[in-house]
C-alpha positions in Angstrom: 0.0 0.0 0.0 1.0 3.8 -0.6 0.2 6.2 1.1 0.0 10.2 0.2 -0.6 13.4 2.5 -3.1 15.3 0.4 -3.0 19.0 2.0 -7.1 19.6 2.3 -8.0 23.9 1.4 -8.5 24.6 4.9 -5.6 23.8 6.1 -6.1 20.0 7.6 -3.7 16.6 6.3 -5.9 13.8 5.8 -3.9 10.4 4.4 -5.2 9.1 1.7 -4.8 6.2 -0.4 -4.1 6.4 -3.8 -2.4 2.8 -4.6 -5.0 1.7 -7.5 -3.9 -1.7 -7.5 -5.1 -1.9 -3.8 -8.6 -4.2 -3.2 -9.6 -4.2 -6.7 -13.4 -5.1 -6.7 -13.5 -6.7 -9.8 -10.7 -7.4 -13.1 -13.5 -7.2 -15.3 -14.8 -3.6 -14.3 -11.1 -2.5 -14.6 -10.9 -4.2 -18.4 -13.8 -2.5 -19.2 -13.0 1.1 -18.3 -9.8 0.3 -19.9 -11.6 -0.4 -23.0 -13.9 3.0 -22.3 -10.8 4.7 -22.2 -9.1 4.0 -25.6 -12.6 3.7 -27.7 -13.5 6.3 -30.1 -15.8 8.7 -29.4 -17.5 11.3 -31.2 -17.9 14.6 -29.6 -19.0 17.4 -31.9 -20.1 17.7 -35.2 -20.7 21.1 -37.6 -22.7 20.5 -41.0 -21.3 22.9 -43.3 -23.6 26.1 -44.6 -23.8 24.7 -48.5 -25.0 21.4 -46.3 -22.4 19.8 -48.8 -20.0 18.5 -46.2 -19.7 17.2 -42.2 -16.9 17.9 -40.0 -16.8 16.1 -36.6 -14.3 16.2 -33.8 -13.8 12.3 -32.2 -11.3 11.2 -29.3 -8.1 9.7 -30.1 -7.8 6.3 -28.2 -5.5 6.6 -25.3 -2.2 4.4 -26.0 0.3 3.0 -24.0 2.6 6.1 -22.9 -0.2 8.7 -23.1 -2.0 10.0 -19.7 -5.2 10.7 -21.4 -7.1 10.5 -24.8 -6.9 13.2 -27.2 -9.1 14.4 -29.9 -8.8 15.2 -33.9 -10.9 16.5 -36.3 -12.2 15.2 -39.8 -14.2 16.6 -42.6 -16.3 14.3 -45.5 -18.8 15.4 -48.5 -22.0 14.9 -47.0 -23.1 12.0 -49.7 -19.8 10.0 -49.4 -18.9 9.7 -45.7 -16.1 7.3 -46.3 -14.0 10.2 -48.2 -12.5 11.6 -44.7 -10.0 13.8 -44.5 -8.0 14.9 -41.1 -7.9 18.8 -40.8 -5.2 19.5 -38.4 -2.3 21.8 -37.1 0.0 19.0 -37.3 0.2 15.3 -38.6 1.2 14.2 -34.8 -1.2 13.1 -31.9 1.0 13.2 -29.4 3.5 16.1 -28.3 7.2 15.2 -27.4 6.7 14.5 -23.6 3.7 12.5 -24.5 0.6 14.5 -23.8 -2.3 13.9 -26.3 -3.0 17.0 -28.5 -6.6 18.1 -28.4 -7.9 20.0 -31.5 -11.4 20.9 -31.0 -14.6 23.4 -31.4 -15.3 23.3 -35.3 -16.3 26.2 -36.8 -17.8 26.2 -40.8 -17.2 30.2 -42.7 -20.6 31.4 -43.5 -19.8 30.4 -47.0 -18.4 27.0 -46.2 -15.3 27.3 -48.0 -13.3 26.8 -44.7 -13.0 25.6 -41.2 -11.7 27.2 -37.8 -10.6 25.3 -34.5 -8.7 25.6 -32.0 -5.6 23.0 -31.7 -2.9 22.8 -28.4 -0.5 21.8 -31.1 2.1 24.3 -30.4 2.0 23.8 -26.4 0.6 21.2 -24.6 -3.0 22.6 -23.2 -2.5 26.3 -24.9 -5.0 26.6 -27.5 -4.6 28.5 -30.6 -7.5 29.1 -33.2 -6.6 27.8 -36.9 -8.1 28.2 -39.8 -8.1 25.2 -42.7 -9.0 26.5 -46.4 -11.1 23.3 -48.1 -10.0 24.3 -51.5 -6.3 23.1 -50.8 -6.4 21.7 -47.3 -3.9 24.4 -46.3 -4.0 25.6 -42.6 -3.2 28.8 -40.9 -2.5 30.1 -37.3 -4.2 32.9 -36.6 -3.4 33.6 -32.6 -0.2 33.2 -30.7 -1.8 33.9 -27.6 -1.0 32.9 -24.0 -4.6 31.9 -21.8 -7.6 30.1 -22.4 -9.2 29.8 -25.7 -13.0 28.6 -26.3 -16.2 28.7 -29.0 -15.0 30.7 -32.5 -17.7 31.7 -34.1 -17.8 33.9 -37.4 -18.8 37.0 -38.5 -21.8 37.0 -41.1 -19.3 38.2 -43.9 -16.3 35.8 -43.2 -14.3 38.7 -42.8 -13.2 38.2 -38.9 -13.6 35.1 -36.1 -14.4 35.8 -32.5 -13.6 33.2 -29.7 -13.5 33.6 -25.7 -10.1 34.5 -23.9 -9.3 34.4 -20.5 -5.8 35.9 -20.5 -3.1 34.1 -18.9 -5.8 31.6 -17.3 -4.3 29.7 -14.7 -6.8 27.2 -15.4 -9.5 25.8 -18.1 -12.8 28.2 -17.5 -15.7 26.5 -15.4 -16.3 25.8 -12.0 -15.7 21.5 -12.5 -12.4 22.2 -13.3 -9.6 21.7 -10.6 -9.1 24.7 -8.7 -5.9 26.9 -8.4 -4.1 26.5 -5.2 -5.2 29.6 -3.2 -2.3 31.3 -2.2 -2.0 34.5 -1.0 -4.8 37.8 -1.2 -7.4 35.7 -2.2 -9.7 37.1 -4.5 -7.5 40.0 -5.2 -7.0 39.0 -8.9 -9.9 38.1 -11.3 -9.5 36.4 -14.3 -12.4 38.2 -16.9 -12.7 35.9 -20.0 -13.8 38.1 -22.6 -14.9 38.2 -26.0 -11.9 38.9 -28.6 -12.0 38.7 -32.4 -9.0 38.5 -34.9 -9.3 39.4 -39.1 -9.3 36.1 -41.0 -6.8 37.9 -43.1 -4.1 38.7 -40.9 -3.1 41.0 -37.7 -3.2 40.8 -33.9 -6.5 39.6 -32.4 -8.6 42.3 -30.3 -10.1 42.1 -27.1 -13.2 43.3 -27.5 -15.8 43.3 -24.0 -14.7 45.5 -21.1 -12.2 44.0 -19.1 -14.4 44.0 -15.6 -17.0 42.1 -17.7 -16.7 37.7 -17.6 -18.4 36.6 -21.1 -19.8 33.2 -20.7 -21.8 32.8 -24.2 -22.4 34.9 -27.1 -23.5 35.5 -30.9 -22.9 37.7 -33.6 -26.1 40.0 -34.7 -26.5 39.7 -38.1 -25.0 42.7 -39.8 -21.6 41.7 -37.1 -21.7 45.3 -35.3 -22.8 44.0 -32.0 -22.5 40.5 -29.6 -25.5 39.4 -27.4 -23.6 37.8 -24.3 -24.7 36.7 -21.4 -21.9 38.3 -18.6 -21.5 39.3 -15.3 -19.1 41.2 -13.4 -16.6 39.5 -10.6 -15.7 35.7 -10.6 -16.5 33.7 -14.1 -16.9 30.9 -11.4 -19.8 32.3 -8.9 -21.6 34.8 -11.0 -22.8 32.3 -14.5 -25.7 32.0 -11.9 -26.8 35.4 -11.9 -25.3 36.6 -15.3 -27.0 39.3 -17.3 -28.1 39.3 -21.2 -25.9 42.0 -22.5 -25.4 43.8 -26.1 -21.8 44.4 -27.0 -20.4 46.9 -29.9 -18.1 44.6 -31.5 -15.5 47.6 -32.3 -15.7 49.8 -29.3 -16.6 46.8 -27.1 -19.6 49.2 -25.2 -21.4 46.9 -23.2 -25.3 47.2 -22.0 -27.6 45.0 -20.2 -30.4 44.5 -21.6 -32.2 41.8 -19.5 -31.3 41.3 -16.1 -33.5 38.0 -14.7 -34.2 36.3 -11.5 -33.4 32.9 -13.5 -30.7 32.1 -15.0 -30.2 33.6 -18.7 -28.3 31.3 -21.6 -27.7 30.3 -24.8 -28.3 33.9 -26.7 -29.5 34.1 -30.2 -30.0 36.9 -32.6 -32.6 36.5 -34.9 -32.2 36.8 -38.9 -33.8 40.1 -39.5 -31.1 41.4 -35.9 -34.3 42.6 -34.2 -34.9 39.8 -31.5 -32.6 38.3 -29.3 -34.1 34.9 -28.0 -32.8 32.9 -24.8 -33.4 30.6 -22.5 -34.1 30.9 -19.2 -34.9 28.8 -16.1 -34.0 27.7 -12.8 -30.6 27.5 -12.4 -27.6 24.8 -13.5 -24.2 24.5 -14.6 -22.7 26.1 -17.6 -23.5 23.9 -20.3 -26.5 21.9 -18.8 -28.6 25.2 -18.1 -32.1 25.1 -19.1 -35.6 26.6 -19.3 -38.0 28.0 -21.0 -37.9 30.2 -24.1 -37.4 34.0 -24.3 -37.8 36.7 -26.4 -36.6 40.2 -26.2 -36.1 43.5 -28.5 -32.5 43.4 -29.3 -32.8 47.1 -28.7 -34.1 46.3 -25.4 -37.5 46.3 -24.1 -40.2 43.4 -21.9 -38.6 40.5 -22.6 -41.2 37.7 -23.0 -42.1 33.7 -22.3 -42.7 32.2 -25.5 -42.9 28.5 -23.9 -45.1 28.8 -20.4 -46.0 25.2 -19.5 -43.3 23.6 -21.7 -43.6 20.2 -20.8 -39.8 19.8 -21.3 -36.9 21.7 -20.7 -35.2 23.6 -23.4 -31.1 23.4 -23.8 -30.3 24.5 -27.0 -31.7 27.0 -29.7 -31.5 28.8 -33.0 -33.1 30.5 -35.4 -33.9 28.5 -38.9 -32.6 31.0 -41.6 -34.8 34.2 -42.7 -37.4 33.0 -40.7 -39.2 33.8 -37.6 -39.2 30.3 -36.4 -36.9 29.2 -33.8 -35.4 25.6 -33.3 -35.3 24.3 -29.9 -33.6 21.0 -28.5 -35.1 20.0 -24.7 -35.1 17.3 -22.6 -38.3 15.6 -22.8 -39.4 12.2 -20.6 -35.9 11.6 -19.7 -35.2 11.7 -23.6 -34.6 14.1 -26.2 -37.1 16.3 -28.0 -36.5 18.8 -31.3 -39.3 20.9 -31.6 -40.2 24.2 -33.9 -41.3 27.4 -32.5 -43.5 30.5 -34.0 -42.3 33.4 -32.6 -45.7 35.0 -33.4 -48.3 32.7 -32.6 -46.1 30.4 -29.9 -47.2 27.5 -31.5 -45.1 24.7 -31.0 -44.4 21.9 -33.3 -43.0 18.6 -32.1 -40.1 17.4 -34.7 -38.7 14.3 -33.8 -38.6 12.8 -30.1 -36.2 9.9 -29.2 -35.1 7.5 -25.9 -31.6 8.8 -26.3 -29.4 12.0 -26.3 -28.0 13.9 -28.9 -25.4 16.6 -29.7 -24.3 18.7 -32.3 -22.0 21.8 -31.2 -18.9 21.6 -29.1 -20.3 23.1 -25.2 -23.8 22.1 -24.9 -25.4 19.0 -23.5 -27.5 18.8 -26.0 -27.9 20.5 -29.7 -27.5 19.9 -33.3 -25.3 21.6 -36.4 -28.2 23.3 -38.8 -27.4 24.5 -42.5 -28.5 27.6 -44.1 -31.4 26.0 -45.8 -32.7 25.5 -42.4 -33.3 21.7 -42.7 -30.4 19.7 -43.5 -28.7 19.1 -40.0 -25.7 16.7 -38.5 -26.2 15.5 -35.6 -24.8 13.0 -33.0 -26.7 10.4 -31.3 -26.2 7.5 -28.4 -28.6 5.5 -25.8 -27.8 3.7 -23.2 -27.2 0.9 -25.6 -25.8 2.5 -28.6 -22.5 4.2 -28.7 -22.5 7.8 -30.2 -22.5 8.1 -34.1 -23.4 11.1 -36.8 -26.5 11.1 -38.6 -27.2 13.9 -41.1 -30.8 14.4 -43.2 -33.4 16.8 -42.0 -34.6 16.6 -39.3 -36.2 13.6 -38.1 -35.5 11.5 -41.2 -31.4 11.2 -40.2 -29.3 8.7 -42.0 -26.4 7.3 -40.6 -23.1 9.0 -41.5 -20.5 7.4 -39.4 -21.2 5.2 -37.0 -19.0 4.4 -33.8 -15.6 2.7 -33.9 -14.0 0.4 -31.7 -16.4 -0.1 -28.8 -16.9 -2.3 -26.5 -19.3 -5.0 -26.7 -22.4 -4.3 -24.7 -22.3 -6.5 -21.5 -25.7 -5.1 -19.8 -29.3 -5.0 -20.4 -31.6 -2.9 -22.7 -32.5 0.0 -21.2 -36.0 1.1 -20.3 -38.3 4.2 -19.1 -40.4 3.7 -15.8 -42.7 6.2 -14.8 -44.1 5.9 -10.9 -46.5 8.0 -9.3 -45.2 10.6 -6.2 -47.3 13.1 -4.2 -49.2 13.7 -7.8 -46.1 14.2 -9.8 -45.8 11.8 -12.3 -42.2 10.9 -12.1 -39.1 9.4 -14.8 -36.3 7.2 -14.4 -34.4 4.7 -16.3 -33.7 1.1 -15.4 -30.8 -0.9 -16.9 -30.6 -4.5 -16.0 -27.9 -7.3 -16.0 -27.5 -8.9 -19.7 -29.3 -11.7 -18.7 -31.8 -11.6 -16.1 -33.7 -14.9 -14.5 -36.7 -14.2 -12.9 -36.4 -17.1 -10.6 -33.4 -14.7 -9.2 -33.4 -11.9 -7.3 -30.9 -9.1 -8.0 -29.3 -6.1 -6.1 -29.6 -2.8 -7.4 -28.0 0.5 -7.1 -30.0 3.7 -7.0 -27.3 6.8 -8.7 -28.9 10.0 -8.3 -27.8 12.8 -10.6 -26.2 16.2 -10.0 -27.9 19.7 -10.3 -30.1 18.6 -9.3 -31.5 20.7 -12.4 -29.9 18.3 -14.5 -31.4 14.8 -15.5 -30.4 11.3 -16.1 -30.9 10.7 -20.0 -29.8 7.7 -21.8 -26.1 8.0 -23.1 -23.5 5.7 -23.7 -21.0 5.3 -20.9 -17.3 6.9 -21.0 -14.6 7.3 -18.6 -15.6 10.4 -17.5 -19.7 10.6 -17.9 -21.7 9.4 -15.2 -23.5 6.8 -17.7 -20.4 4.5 -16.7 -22.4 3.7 -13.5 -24.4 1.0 -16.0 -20.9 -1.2 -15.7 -22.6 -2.2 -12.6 -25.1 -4.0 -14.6 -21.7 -6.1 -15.8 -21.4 -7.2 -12.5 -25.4 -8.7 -11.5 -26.8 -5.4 -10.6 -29.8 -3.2 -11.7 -29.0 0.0 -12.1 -32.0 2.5 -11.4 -31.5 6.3 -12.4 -34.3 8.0 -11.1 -34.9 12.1 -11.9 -36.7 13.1 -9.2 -38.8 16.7 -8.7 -36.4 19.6 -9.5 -35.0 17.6 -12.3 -35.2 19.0 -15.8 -37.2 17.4 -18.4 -40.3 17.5 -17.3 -41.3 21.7 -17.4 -40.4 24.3 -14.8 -42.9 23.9 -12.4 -41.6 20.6 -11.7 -37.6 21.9 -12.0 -38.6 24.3 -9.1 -41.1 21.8 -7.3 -37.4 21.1 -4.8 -37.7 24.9 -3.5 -37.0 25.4 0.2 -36.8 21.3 0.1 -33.8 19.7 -0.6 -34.2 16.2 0.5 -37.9 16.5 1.1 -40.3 15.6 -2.0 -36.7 14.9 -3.8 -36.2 11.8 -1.6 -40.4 10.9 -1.8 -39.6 10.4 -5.7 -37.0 8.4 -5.3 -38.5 6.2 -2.4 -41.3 5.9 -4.4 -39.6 4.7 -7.4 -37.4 1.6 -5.5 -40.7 0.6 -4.1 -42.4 0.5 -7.4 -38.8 -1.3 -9.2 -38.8 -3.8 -5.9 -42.9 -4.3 -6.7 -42.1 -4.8 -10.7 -38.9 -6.4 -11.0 -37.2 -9.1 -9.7 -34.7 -6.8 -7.4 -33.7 -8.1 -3.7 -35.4 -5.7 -1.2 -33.0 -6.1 1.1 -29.9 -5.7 -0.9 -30.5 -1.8 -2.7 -27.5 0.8 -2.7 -27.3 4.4 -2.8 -24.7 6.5 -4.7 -24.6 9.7 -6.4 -22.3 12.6 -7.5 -22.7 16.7 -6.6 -26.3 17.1 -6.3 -26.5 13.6 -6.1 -23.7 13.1 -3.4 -25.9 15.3 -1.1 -28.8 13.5 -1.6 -27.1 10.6 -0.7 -25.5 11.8 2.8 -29.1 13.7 3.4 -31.0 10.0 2.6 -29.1 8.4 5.0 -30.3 10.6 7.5 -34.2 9.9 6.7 -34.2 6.2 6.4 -32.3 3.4 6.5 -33.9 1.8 3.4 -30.5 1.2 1.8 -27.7 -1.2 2.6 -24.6 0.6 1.3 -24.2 4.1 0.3 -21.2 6.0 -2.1 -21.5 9.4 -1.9 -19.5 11.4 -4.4 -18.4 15.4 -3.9 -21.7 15.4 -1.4 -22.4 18.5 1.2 -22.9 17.5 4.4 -23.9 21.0 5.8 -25.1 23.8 3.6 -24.4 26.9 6.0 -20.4 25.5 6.2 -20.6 25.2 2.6 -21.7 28.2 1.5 -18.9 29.7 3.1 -16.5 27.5 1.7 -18.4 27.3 -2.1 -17.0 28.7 -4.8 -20.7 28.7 -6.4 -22.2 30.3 -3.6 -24.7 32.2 -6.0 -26.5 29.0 -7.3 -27.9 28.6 -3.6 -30.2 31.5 -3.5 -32.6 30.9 -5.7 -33.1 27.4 -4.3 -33.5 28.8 -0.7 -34.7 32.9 -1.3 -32.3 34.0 0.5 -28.3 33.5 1.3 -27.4 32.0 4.6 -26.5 35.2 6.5 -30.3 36.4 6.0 -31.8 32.6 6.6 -29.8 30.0 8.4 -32.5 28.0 8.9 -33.5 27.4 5.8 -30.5 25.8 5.0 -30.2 24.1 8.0 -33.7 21.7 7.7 -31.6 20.6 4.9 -28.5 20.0 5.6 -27.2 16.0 6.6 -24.9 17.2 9.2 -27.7 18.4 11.6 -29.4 14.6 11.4 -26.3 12.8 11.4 -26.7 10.4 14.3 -29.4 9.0 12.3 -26.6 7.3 9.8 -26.4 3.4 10.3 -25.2 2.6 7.1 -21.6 2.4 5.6 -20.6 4.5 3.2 -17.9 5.7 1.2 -17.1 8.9 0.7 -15.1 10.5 -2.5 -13.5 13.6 -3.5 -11.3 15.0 -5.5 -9.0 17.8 -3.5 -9.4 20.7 -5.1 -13.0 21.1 -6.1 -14.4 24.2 -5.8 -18.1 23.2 -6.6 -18.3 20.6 -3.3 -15.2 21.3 -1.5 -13.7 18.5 0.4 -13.9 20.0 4.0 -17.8 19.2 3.2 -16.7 15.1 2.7 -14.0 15.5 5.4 -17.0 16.7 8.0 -19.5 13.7 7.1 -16.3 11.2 7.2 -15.4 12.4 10.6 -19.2 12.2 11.9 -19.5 9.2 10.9 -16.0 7.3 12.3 -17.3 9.7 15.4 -20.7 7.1 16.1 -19.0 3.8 14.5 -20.4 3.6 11.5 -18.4 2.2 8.6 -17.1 4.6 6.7 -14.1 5.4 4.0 -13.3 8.3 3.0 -11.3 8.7 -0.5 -9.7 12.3 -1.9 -8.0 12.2 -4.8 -5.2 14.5 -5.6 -5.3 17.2 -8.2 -9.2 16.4 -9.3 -11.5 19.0 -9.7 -15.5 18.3 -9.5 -15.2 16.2 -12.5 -12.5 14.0 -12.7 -9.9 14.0 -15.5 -7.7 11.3 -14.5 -8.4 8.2 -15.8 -6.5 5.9 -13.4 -8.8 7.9 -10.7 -12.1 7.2 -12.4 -11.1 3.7 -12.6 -10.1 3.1 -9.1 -13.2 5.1 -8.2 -15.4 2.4 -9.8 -13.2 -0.7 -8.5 -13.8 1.0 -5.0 -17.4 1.6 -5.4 -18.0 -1.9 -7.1 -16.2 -3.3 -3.9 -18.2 -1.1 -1.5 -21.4 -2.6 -2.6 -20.0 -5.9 -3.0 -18.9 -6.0 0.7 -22.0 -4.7 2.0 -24.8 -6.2 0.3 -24.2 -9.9 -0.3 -26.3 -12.4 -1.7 -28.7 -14.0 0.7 -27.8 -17.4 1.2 -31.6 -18.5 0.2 -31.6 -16.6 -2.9 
């Protein structure tokens, strides 16, 4: 065994193993997220304008020598997928000390005659945006810039690209990412990403927003003389949650709000005529997984207005179809997918194309497609539970397959399937994945994983080394797997999203008690031998159960909070906590106290494992480090597990895979099989 001090950010040691060779729970669960880890995978794709050719960014297998997996881009004509052709900065995939090179966030001219990305070519992890001309293949660098690059997007008349820049980031932009060790005055410096823009031709790119303002997402109007951004002033971090709908001169870089919300505002969009700027809005989430409803506003400013009250889904992604007034929308719908058209004039909404899976399209959304000018032809990726990710292009609803998946592993659980349960008059989702082969003369253990957010939502997808979905590789070892998105999930509208108000861990947990009782009633699953796990959102939920009831027999809790008034404190995401609970913790302790585990903690009888990574900033690990210590306090057996140099989402794949040995183990130990079954 090794052991290795890992220095926790308030100044405690804690020892902590990190031998991943130590108690493996299983060879098998090992082999497989090996083989997760140097499959292909497709992560974005971009139709071009013309709707004559695909590009698509897709991992690069991870190889003996390389820490992780990298990724590479590759164009085809539309009608012959098998013509590919690798647009790149250089022919290499690895650079000289080994590290993979990542060349990502496609980018089609608005007259498809070339491509920008951004490639770490040059410098392991420093980004640089390129430009590929389709007539010759030849490839230009057009920033030697030292910070974070992210999302080029180009002006309507191809003359200039903009892209975000954080200069001389000390880290990738986002609050999952691995925190900076804070050292020193903290909050003294800010890093501001901004919006910058550089002439296709030639020169030195420009900075364009004020320097006080962080730019999380934006567009170009039409006629390319302003940005609509959402922004916020102070840390990129805190403030997505409360960020502003801005326009920004893209010369003089004059900023002005135009909508400032009590939900959160994404995903801006000018509309073709440059009179509307539509957005979606909602109850807060992450950047990238935010969601809502739709909004429009005068781009000049004005009311803005709800085009979508009582959407029965939740809306991630939108644009406008091309001289239209009709807006595109992609939403979570049923724990699926939905693509649905929108009249901005009569709000009438017409259903498109609804599926059990998820799919994606543009590089930094959960969820979208890649749409042509002719406002039909479209590229998009899709993957299930049970399929692996692949490119399908056609209008919309009539796809075709382009490409399909490479090199992954054979599928070693069940199919997949929607369950729907009553709860205190909500009609409720979640999916159920079963071992490969099930015998009903058997009973079977089964592991609850409850989902982060929580204004998120379990939808099917296949797994990876870093998505949750990999929880189904318990199904490879004999259990079911139950994913269950309770109130204040997305998917199902906003009514629902915000039905977890003032109650965390109150109606929440009703849903999901609810929905083991109705699996245990309809499926051969051992009542006596059910798990609990679950990551962020889901990690709480987990330490807050354990509190309630002691219906489970082993528990994992991932990145949990044990006590929201500590944690607010010690958040860097402070500002996603008040509209949840009206009011921050100074002006309403209690509030936050009803729902925090550490307040019921003598309640706890079950073992659990605990996880962390050390420097995560969204569930810090003094919040693990508390519910550990309670629990070794009243004898209850407990592990607790930080790993060094992990952020909320881990990046390490010899972490993720000692995580799942670990967890596999945990519930392995804990909840045998009963000698008469």
């Amino acid at each position: 065994m090794q052991n290795r001090l890992v220095t926790m950010t308030f100044g405690l040691v804690l020892v902590a193993n990190v031998a991943f060779a130590q108690q493996p729970a299983s060879h098998s669960i090992a082999k497989l997220m090996q083989q997760l880890g140097s499959t292909t995978k497709y992560l974005e794709t971009a139709i071009s304008p013309d709707h004559r050719f695909i590009a698509w960014v897709q991992s690069t297998p991870r190889t003996a020598g390389a820490a992780t997996a990298g990724s590479a881009i590759y164009f085809a004509p539309a009608h012959r997928p098998t013509a590919t052709t690798r647009v790149t900065a250089t022919k290499a995939e690895f650079h000289s000390r080994g590290a993979a090179i990542y060349e990502k966030s496609i980018a089609w001219a608005p007259d498809s005659t070339s491509l920008a990305f951004l490639s770490d070519a040059e410098s392991p992890g420093q980004r640089q945006l390129y430009v590929m001309r389709l007539t010759d293949h030849a490839v230009r660098q057009l920033t030697h810039l030292k910070g974070y690059l992210a999302t080029p997007r180009w002006s309507s008349d191809g003359r200039r690209i903009a892209f975000l820049f954080t200069d001389h980031a000390v880290r990738a932009a986002g609050p999952l990412t691995a925190a900076a060790a804070a050292v020193g005055i903290v909050g003294e410096h800010i890093y501001e990403q901004r919006i910058a823009t550089v002439d296709v031709a030639g020169g030195e790119p420009r900075q364009i927003s004020p320097g006080d303002l962080y730019v999380y997402e934006y567009d170009w109007s039409p006629d390319g003389k302003k940005f609509a951004a959402t922004a916020a002033h102070g840390s990129g971090d805190n403030n997505w949650y409360v960020a502003e709908l801005y326009a920004i001169d893209s010369v003089t870089g004059t900023a002005r709000s135009l909508v400032k919300s009590p939900m959160q505002i994404a995903v801006p969009r000018w509309s073709p005529d440059g009179r509307w700027i539509a957005y979606i809005s909602g109850l807060n989430s992450d950047e990238g997984i935010a969601s809502g409803d739709i909004y429009l506003v005068p781009a000049n400013g004005g009311e803005a207005h709800n085009l979508t009250p009582g959407l029965q889904g939740s809306a991630y992604w939108l644009t406008w179809r091309p001289n239209s007034r009709d807006i595109i929308l992609v939403e979570a719908l049923d724990g699926g997918t939905a693509l649905a058209q929108l009249d901005t004039k009569t709000h009438a909404l017409q259903l498109r194309w609804q599926g059990a899976e998820t799919i994606h399209g543009p590089a930094d959304f959960d969820r979208g497609i890649s749409m042509a000018s002719d406002g039909e032809s479209s590229a998009v990726i899709r993957e299930s539970f049970n399929e692996p990710p692949a490119i399908w292009t056609g209008r919309f609803g009539a796809w075709t397959l382009f490409t399909s998946g490479t090199g992954t592993i054979m599928v070693r659980w069940g199919k997949a399937e929607s369950v729907h349960w009553q709860s205190d008059g909500f009609s409720v989702q979640g999916w159920l994945v079963p071992p490969v082969a099930v015998d009903p003369t058997r009973k079977y253990p089964m592991v609850v994983w409850i989902h982060g957010g929580p204004a998120w939502l379990t939808s099917p997808s296949w797994p990876t080394m870093f998505n949750d979905s990999r929880v189904v590789l318990l199904a490879t070892q004999g259990y079911y797997v139950f994913f269950p998105n309770p109130r204040g999930s997305a998917g199902s509208g906003e009514y629902f999203k915000r039905a977890n108000v003032k109650d965390f861990g109150g109606g929440d947990l009703r849903d999901i008690l609810s929905g083991v009782r109705h699996i245990v009633v309809t499926r051969p699953v051992d009542n006596r031998r059910i798990g609990l796990a679950g990551w962020s959102y889901g990690g709480y939920m987990t330490m807050w159960a354990l509190t309630q009831t002691h219906r489970f027999r082993a528990a994992v809790a991932g990145a949990g909070i044990s006590d929201f008034l500590s944690y607010y404190g010690e958040s860097g995401v402070d500002e996603a906590l008040i509209p949840y609970f009206g009011a921050s913790v100074y002006d309403d302790p209690a509030v936050y106290a009803k729902s925090s585990p550490i307040n019921f903690i003598k309640n706890v009888k079950t073992p659990t494992l605990i996880i962390v990574g050390d420097s995560d900033i969204e569930c810090p690990p003094p919040q693990s480090y508390e519910y550990w210590h309670a629990l070794k306090t009243f004898k209850v057996d407990t592990q607790l597990m930080i790993y060094p140099h992990e952020g909320h989402q881990f990046t390490n794949p010899g972490h993720v895979v000692d995580f799942m040995q670990r967890m596999v183990a945990w519930f392995d130990d804990h909840m045998p099989a009963d000698p008469k079954h």
